[in-house]
C-alpha positions as a Python dict, from the first residue, in 0.01 Angstrom:
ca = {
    (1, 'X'): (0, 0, 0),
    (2, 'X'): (113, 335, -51),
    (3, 'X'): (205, 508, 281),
    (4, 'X'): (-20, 647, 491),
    (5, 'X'): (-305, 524, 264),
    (6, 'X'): (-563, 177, 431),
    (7, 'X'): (-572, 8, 51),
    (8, 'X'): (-264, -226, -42),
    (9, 'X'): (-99, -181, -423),
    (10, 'X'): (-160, -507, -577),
    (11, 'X'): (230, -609, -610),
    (12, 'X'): (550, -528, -444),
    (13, 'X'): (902, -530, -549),
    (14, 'X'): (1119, -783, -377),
    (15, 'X'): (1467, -734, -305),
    (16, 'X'): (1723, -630, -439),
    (17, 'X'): (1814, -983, -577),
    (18, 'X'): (2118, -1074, -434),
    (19, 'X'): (2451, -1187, -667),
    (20, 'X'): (2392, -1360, -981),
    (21, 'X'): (2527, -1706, -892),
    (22, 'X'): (2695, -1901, -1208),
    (23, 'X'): (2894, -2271, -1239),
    (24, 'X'): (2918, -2469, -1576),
    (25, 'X'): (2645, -2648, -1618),
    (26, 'X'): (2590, -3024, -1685),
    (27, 'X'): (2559, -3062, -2060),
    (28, 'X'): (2332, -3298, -2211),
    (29, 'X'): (2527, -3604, -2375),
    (30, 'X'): (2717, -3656, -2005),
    (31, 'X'): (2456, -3918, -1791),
    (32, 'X'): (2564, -3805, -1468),
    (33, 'X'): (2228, -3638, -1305),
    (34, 'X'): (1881, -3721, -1194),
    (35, 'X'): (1588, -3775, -1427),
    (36, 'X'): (1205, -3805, -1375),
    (37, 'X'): (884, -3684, -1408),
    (38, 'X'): (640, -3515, -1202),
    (39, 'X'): (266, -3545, -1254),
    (40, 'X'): (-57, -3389, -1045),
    (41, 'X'): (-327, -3125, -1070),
    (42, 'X'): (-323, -2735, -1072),
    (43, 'X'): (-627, -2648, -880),
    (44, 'X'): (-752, -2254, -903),
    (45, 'X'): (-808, -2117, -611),
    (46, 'X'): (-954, -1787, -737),
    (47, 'X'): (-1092, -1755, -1056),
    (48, 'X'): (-813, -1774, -1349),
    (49, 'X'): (-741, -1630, -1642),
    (50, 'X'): (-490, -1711, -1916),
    (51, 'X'): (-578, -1479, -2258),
    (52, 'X'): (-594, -1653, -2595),
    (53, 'X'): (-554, -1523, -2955),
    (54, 'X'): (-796, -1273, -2904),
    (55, 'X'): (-666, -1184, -2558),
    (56, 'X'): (-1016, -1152, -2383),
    (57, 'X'): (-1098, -1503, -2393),
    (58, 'X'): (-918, -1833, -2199),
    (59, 'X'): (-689, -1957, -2396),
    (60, 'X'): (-847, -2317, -2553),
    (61, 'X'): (-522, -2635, -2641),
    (62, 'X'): (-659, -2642, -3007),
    (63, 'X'): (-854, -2412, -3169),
    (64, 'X'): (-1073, -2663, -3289),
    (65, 'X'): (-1125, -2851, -3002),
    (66, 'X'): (-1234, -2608, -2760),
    (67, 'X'): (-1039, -2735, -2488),
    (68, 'X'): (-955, -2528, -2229),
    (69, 'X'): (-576, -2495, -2094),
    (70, 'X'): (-273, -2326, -1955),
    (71, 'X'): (-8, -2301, -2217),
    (72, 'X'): (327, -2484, -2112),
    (73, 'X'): (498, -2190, -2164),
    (74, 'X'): (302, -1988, -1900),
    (75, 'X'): (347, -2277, -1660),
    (76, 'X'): (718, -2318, -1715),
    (77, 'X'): (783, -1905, -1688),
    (78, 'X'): (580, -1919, -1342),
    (79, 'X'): (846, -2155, -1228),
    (80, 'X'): (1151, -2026, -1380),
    (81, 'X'): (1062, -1691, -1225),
    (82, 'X'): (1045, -1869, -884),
    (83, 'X'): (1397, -2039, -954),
    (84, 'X'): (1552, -1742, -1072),
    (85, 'X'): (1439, -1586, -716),
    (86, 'X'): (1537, -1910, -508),
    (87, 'X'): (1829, -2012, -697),
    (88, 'X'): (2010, -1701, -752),
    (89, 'X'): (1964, -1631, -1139),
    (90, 'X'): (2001, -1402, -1391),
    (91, 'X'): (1745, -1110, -1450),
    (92, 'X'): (1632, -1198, -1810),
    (93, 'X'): (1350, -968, -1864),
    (94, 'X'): (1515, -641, -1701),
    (95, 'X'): (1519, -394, -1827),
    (96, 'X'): (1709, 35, -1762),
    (97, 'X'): (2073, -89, -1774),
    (98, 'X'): (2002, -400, -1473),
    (99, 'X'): (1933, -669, -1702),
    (100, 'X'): (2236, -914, -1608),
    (101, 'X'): (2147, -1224, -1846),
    (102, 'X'): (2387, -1544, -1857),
    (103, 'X'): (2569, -1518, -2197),
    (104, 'X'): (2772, -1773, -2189),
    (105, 'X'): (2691, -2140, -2192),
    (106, 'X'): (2997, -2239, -2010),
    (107, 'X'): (2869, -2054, -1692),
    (108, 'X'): (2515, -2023, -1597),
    (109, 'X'): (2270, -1933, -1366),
    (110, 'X'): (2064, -2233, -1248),
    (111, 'X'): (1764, -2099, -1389),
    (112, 'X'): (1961, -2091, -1711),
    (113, 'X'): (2149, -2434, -1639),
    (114, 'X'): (1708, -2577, -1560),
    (115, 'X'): (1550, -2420, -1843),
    (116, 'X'): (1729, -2312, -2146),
    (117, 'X'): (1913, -2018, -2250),
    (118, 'X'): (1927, -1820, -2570),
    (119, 'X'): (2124, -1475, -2594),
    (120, 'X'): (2423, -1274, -2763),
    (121, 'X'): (2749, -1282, -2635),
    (122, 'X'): (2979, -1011, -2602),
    (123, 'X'): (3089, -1076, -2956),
    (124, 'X'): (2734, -1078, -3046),
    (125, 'X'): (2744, -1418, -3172),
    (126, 'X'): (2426, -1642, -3053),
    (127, 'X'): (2488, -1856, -2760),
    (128, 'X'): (2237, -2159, -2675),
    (129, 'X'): (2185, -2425, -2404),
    (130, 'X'): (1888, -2604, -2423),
    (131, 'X'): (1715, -2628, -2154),
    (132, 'X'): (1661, -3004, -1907),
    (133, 'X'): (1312, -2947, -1753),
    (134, 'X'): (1011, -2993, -1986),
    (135, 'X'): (671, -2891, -1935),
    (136, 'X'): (299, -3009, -2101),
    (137, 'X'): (17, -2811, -2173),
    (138, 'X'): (-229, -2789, -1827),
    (139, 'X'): (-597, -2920, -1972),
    (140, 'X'): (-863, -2810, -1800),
    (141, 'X'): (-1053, -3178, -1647),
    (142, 'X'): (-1442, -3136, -1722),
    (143, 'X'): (-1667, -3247, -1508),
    (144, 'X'): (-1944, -3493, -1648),
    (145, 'X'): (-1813, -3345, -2005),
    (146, 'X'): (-1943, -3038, -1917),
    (147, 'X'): (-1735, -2685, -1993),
    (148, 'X'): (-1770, -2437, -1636),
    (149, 'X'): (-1967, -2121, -1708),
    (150, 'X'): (-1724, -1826, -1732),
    (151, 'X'): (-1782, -1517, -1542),
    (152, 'X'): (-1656, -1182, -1697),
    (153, 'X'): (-1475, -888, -1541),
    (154, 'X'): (-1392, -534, -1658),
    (155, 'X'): (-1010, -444, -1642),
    (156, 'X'): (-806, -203, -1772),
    (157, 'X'): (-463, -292, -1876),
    (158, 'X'): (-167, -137, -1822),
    (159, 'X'): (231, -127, -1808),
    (160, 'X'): (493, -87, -1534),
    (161, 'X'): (566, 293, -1464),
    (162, 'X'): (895, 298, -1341),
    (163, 'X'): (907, 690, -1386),
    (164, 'X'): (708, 734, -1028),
    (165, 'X'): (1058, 630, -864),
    (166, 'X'): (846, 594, -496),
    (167, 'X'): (719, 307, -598),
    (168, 'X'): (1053, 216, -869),
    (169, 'X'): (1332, 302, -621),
    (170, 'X'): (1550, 9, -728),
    (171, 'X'): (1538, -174, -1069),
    (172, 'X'): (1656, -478, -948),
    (173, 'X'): (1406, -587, -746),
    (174, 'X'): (1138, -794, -865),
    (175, 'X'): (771, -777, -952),
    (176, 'X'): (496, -1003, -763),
    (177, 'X'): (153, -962, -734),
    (178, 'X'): (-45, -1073, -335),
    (179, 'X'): (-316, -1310, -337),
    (180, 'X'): (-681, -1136, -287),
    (181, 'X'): (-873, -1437, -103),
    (182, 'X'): (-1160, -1243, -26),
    (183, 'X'): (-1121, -866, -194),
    (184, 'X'): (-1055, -813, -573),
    (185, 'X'): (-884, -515, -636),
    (186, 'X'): (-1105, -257, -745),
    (187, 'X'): (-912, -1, -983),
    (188, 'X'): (-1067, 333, -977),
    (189, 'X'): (-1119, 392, -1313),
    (190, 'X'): (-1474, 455, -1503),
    (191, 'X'): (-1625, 231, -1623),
    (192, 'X'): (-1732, 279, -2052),
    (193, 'X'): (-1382, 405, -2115),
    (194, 'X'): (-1205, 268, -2450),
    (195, 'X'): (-913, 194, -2236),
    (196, 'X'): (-1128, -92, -2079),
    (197, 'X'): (-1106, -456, -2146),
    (198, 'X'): (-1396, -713, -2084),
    (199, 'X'): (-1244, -1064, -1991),
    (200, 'X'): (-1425, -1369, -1960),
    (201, 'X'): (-1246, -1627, -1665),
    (202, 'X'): (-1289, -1961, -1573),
    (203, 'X'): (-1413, -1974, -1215),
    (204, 'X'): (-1225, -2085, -895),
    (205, 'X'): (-1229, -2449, -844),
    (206, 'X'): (-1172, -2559, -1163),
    (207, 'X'): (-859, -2829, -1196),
    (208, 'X'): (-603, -2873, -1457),
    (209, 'X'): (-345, -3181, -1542),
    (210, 'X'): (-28, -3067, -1527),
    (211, 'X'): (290, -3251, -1596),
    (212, 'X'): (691, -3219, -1643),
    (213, 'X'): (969, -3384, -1687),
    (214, 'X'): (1318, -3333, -1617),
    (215, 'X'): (1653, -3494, -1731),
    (216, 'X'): (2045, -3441, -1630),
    (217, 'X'): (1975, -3214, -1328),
    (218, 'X'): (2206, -3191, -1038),
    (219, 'X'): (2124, -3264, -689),
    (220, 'X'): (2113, -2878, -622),
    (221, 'X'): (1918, -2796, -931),
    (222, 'X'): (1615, -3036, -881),
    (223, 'X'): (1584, -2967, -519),
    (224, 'X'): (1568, -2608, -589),
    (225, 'X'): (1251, -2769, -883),
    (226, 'X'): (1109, -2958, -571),
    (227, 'X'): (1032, -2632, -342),
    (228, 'X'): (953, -2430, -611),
    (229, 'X'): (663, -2689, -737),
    (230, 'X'): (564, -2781, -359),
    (231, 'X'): (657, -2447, -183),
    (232, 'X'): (596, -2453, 178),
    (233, 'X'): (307, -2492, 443),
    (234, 'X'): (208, -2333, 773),
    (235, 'X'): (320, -1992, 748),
    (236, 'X'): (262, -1701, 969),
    (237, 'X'): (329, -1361, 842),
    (238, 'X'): (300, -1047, 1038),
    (239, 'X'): (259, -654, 905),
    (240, 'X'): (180, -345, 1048),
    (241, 'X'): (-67, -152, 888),
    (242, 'X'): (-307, 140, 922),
    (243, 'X'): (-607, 94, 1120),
    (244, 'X'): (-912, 234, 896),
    (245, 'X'): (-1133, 293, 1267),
    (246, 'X'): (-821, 491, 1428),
    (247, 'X'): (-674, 743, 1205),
    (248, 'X'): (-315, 805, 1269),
    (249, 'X'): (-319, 495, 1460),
    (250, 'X'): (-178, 199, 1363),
    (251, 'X'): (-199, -188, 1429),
    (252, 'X'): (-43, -565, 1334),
    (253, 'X'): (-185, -787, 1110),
    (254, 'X'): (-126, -1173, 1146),
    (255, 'X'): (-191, -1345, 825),
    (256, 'X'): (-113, -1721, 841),
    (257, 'X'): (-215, -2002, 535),
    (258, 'X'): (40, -2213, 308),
    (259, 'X'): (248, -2063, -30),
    (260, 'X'): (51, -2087, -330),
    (261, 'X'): (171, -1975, -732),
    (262, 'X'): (31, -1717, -935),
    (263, 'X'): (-74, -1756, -1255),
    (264, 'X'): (-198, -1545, -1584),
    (265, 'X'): (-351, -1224, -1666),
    (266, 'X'): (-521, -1013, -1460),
    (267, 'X'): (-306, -1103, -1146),
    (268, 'X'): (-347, -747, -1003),
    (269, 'X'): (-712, -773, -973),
    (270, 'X'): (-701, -1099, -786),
    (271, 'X'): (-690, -1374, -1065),
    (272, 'X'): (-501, -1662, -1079),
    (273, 'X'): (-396, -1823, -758),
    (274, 'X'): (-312, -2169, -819),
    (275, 'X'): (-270, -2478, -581),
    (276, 'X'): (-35, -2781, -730),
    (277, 'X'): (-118, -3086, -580),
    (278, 'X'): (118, -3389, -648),
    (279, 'X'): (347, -3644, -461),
    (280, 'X'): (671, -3648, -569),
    (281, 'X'): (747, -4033, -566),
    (282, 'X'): (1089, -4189, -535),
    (283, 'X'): (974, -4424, -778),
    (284, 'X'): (992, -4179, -1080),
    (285, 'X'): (1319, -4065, -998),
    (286, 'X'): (1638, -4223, -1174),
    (287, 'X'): (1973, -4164, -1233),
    (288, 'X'): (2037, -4101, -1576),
    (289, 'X'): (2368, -4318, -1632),
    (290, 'X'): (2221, -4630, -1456),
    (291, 'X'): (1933, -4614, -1673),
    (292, 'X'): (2116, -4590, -1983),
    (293, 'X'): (2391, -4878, -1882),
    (294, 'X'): (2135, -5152, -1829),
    (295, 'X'): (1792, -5134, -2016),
    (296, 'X'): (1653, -5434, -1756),
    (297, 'X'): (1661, -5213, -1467),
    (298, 'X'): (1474, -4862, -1380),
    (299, 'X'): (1739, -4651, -1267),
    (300, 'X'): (1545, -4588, -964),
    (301, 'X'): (1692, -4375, -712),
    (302, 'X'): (1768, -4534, -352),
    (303, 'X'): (1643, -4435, -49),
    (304, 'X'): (1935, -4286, 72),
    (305, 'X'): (1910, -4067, -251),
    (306, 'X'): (1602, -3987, -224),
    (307, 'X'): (1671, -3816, 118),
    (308, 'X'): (1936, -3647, 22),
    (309, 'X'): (1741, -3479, -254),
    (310, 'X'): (1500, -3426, 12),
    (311, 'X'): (1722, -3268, 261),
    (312, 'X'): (1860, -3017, -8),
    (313, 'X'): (1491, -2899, -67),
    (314, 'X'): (1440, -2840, 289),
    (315, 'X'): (1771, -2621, 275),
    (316, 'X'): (1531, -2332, 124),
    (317, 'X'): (1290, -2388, 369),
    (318, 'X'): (1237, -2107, 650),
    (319, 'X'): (1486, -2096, 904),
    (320, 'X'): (1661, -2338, 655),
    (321, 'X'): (2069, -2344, 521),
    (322, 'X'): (1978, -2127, 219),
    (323, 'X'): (1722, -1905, 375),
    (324, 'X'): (1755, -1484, 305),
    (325, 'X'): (1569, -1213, 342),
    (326, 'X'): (1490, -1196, 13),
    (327, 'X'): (1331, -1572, 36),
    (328, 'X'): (1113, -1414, 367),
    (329, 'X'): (1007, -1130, 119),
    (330, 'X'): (921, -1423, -148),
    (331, 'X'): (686, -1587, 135),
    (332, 'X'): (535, -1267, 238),
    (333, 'X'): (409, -1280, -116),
    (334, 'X'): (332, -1641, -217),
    (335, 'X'): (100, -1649, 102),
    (336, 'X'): (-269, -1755, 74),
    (337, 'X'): (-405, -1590, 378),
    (338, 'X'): (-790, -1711, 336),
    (339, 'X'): (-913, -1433, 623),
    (340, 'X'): (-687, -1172, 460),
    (341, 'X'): (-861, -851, 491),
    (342, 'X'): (-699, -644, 327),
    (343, 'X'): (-812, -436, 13),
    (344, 'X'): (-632, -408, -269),
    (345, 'X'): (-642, -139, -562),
    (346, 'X'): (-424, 68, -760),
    (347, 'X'): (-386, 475, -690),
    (348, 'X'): (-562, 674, -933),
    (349, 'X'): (-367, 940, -1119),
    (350, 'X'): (-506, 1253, -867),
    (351, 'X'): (-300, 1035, -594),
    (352, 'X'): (-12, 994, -834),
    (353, 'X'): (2, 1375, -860),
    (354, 'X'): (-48, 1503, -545),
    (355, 'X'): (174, 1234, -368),
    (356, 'X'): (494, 1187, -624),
    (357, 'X'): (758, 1139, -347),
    (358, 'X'): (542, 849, -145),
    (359, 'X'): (668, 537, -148),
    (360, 'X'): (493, 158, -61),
    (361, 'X'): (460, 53, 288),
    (362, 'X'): (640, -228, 392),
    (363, 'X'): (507, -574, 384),
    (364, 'X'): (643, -774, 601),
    (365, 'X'): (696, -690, 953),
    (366, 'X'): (804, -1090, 1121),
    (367, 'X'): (748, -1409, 948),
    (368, 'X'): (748, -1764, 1141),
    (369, 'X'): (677, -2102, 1094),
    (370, 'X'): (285, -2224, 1266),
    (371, 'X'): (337, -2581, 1388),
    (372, 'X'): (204, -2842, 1107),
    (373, 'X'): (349, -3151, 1007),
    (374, 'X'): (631, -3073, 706),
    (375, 'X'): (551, -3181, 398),
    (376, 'X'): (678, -3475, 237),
}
């Protein structure tokens, strides 16, 4: 939220990212890592929207078939931006002179080393490392063969204005949008101007197949995959806020629930949160140069692999080996707070010209683990 102000701005910067970190990756012809696949469903929580060709509608797998579904390419950017974050990587998308992308294939960032890589080196001469994680189309499962109604929702859409430096102090930092359980945001804007857009979403509830699979990763690189598919559970977050009954007064707000992704278009007015669930099974784990040496056995992983793949997810866990304060930040904003009561909307441009030096609030005040079982 802007200071001083009882509504929350839909996103928050987090950060600044801390040092790119690079190593030479494992190349593709050399059998030495962990392969598998991973398999579950992506439930919405809220309603979702992913835009097709005409950009107002949900995006359907073929044309022709009118099925419903998240692109792979959508899923598989959600998760690289969550690796990129957790794992240290490169800022591909950045843009005002901070954009620090790996251009070299013999030393990458493990988002790079996970998913791919395509840029100009310094001799402008095109450098690419295909990427080791591989991701499916999400179809949308229909109950009794039946498509969900859609509900529809005027937006208006928009582009990051880093000029209003309150709110764009650093250009490292990175862009993520809260979860609205209970509040969408509502934008003041009016409503039968040409600058509005009329979306039609699918509504919460609904539940896609999702599926990847993975080949040559390292033990760091797929438990780093592992807590950014499962994220964590049981997480209390606490922020001091205005209180809207005392003016001038102000009070703490405890917001506990689990980490959930976000997903899609319209993410700042409350689309899109997403729920994986899955059980990453031992069983569909391998090592890659065991399979390939003897064609009558799996490859399977042993137990004592299996927990130590385990183990390095938990490093990134709170109060974990790996833990930062940019990972608390990440938590503060991943939380699904079902009682949250906040309300979120954007300033409207009489705010953005009477208050050009105010910055955002912050977010995140103490942050602790409740007392659940861990996950598995």
């Amino acid at each position: 939220m802007p200071k001083n102000e009882a509504f929350w701005n839909p996103y928050r910067l987090i950060g600044p990212t801390e040092e790119v970190r690079r190593y030479e990756p494992q190349t593709h012809e050399k059998y030495q890592g962990f392969g598998g696949k991973i398999q579950g469903i992506a439930r919405a929580i809220t309603p979702i929207f992913v835009g097709g060709r005409d950009g107002n509608t949900f995006r359907t797998k073929v044309a022709d078939t009118k099925v419903d579904a998240i692109p792979a390419t959508s899923f598989k950017g959600m998760l690289r931006n969550l690796v990129e974050v957790v794992g240290k990587g490169c800022n591909v998308v950045a843009g005002d002179g901070v954009k620090n992308a790996c251009k070299s294939d013999k030393q990458l960032c493990m988002a790079c080393a996970m998913f791919g890589m395509a840029q100009r080196d310094e001799n402008s001469k095109n450098v690419v490392f295909p990427g080791k994680v591989f991701f499916q189309d999400l179809v949308l499962r229909q109950k009794s063969g039946k498509t969900p109604s859609r509900g529809t929702l005027t937006i208006r859409p928009g582009a990051p204005q880093p000029k209003h430096e309150a709110f764009y102090s650093d250009r490292r930092r990175r862009k993520f949008y809260f979860h609205q359980p209970n509040i969408w945001t509502n934008a003041p804007f009016k409503e039968d101007s040409k600058l509005n857009r009329k979306i039609k979403y699918l509504p919460a509830g609904v539940e896609f197949d999702f599926a990847l699979t993975f080949y040559n990763l390292t033990l760091e690189e797929l438990g780093v995959l592992l807590y950014c598919l499962e994220l964590e559970k049981g997480i209390e977050v606490k922020v001091e806020c205005p209180d809207q009954s005392l003016k001038g007064k102000k009070t703490e707000l405890t917001l506990s629930g689990d980490l959930h992704h976000k997903i899609g278009g319209a993410r700042p007015y409350g689309l899109g949160s997403l729920a994986l669930e899955f059980e990453a099974k031992r069983e569909d784990f391998y090592r890659c140069q065991d399979r390939y040496r003897d064609f009558k056995t799996s490859g399977s992983i042993t137990e004592e692999e299996w927990d130590r793949i385990r183990q390095e997810k938990e490093k990134y866990h709170l109060g974990g080996e790996y833990d930062s304060q940019l990972l608390k930040q990440l938590r503060a904003m991943l939380l699904y707070a079902e009682e949250d009561p906040r309300k979120f909307q954007y300033p409207d441009l009489d705010w953005f010209l009477k208050n050009k030096e105010v910055g955002l609030k912050e977010f995140l005040s103490s942050i602790r683990r409740l007392n659940r079982e861990k996950s598995t």
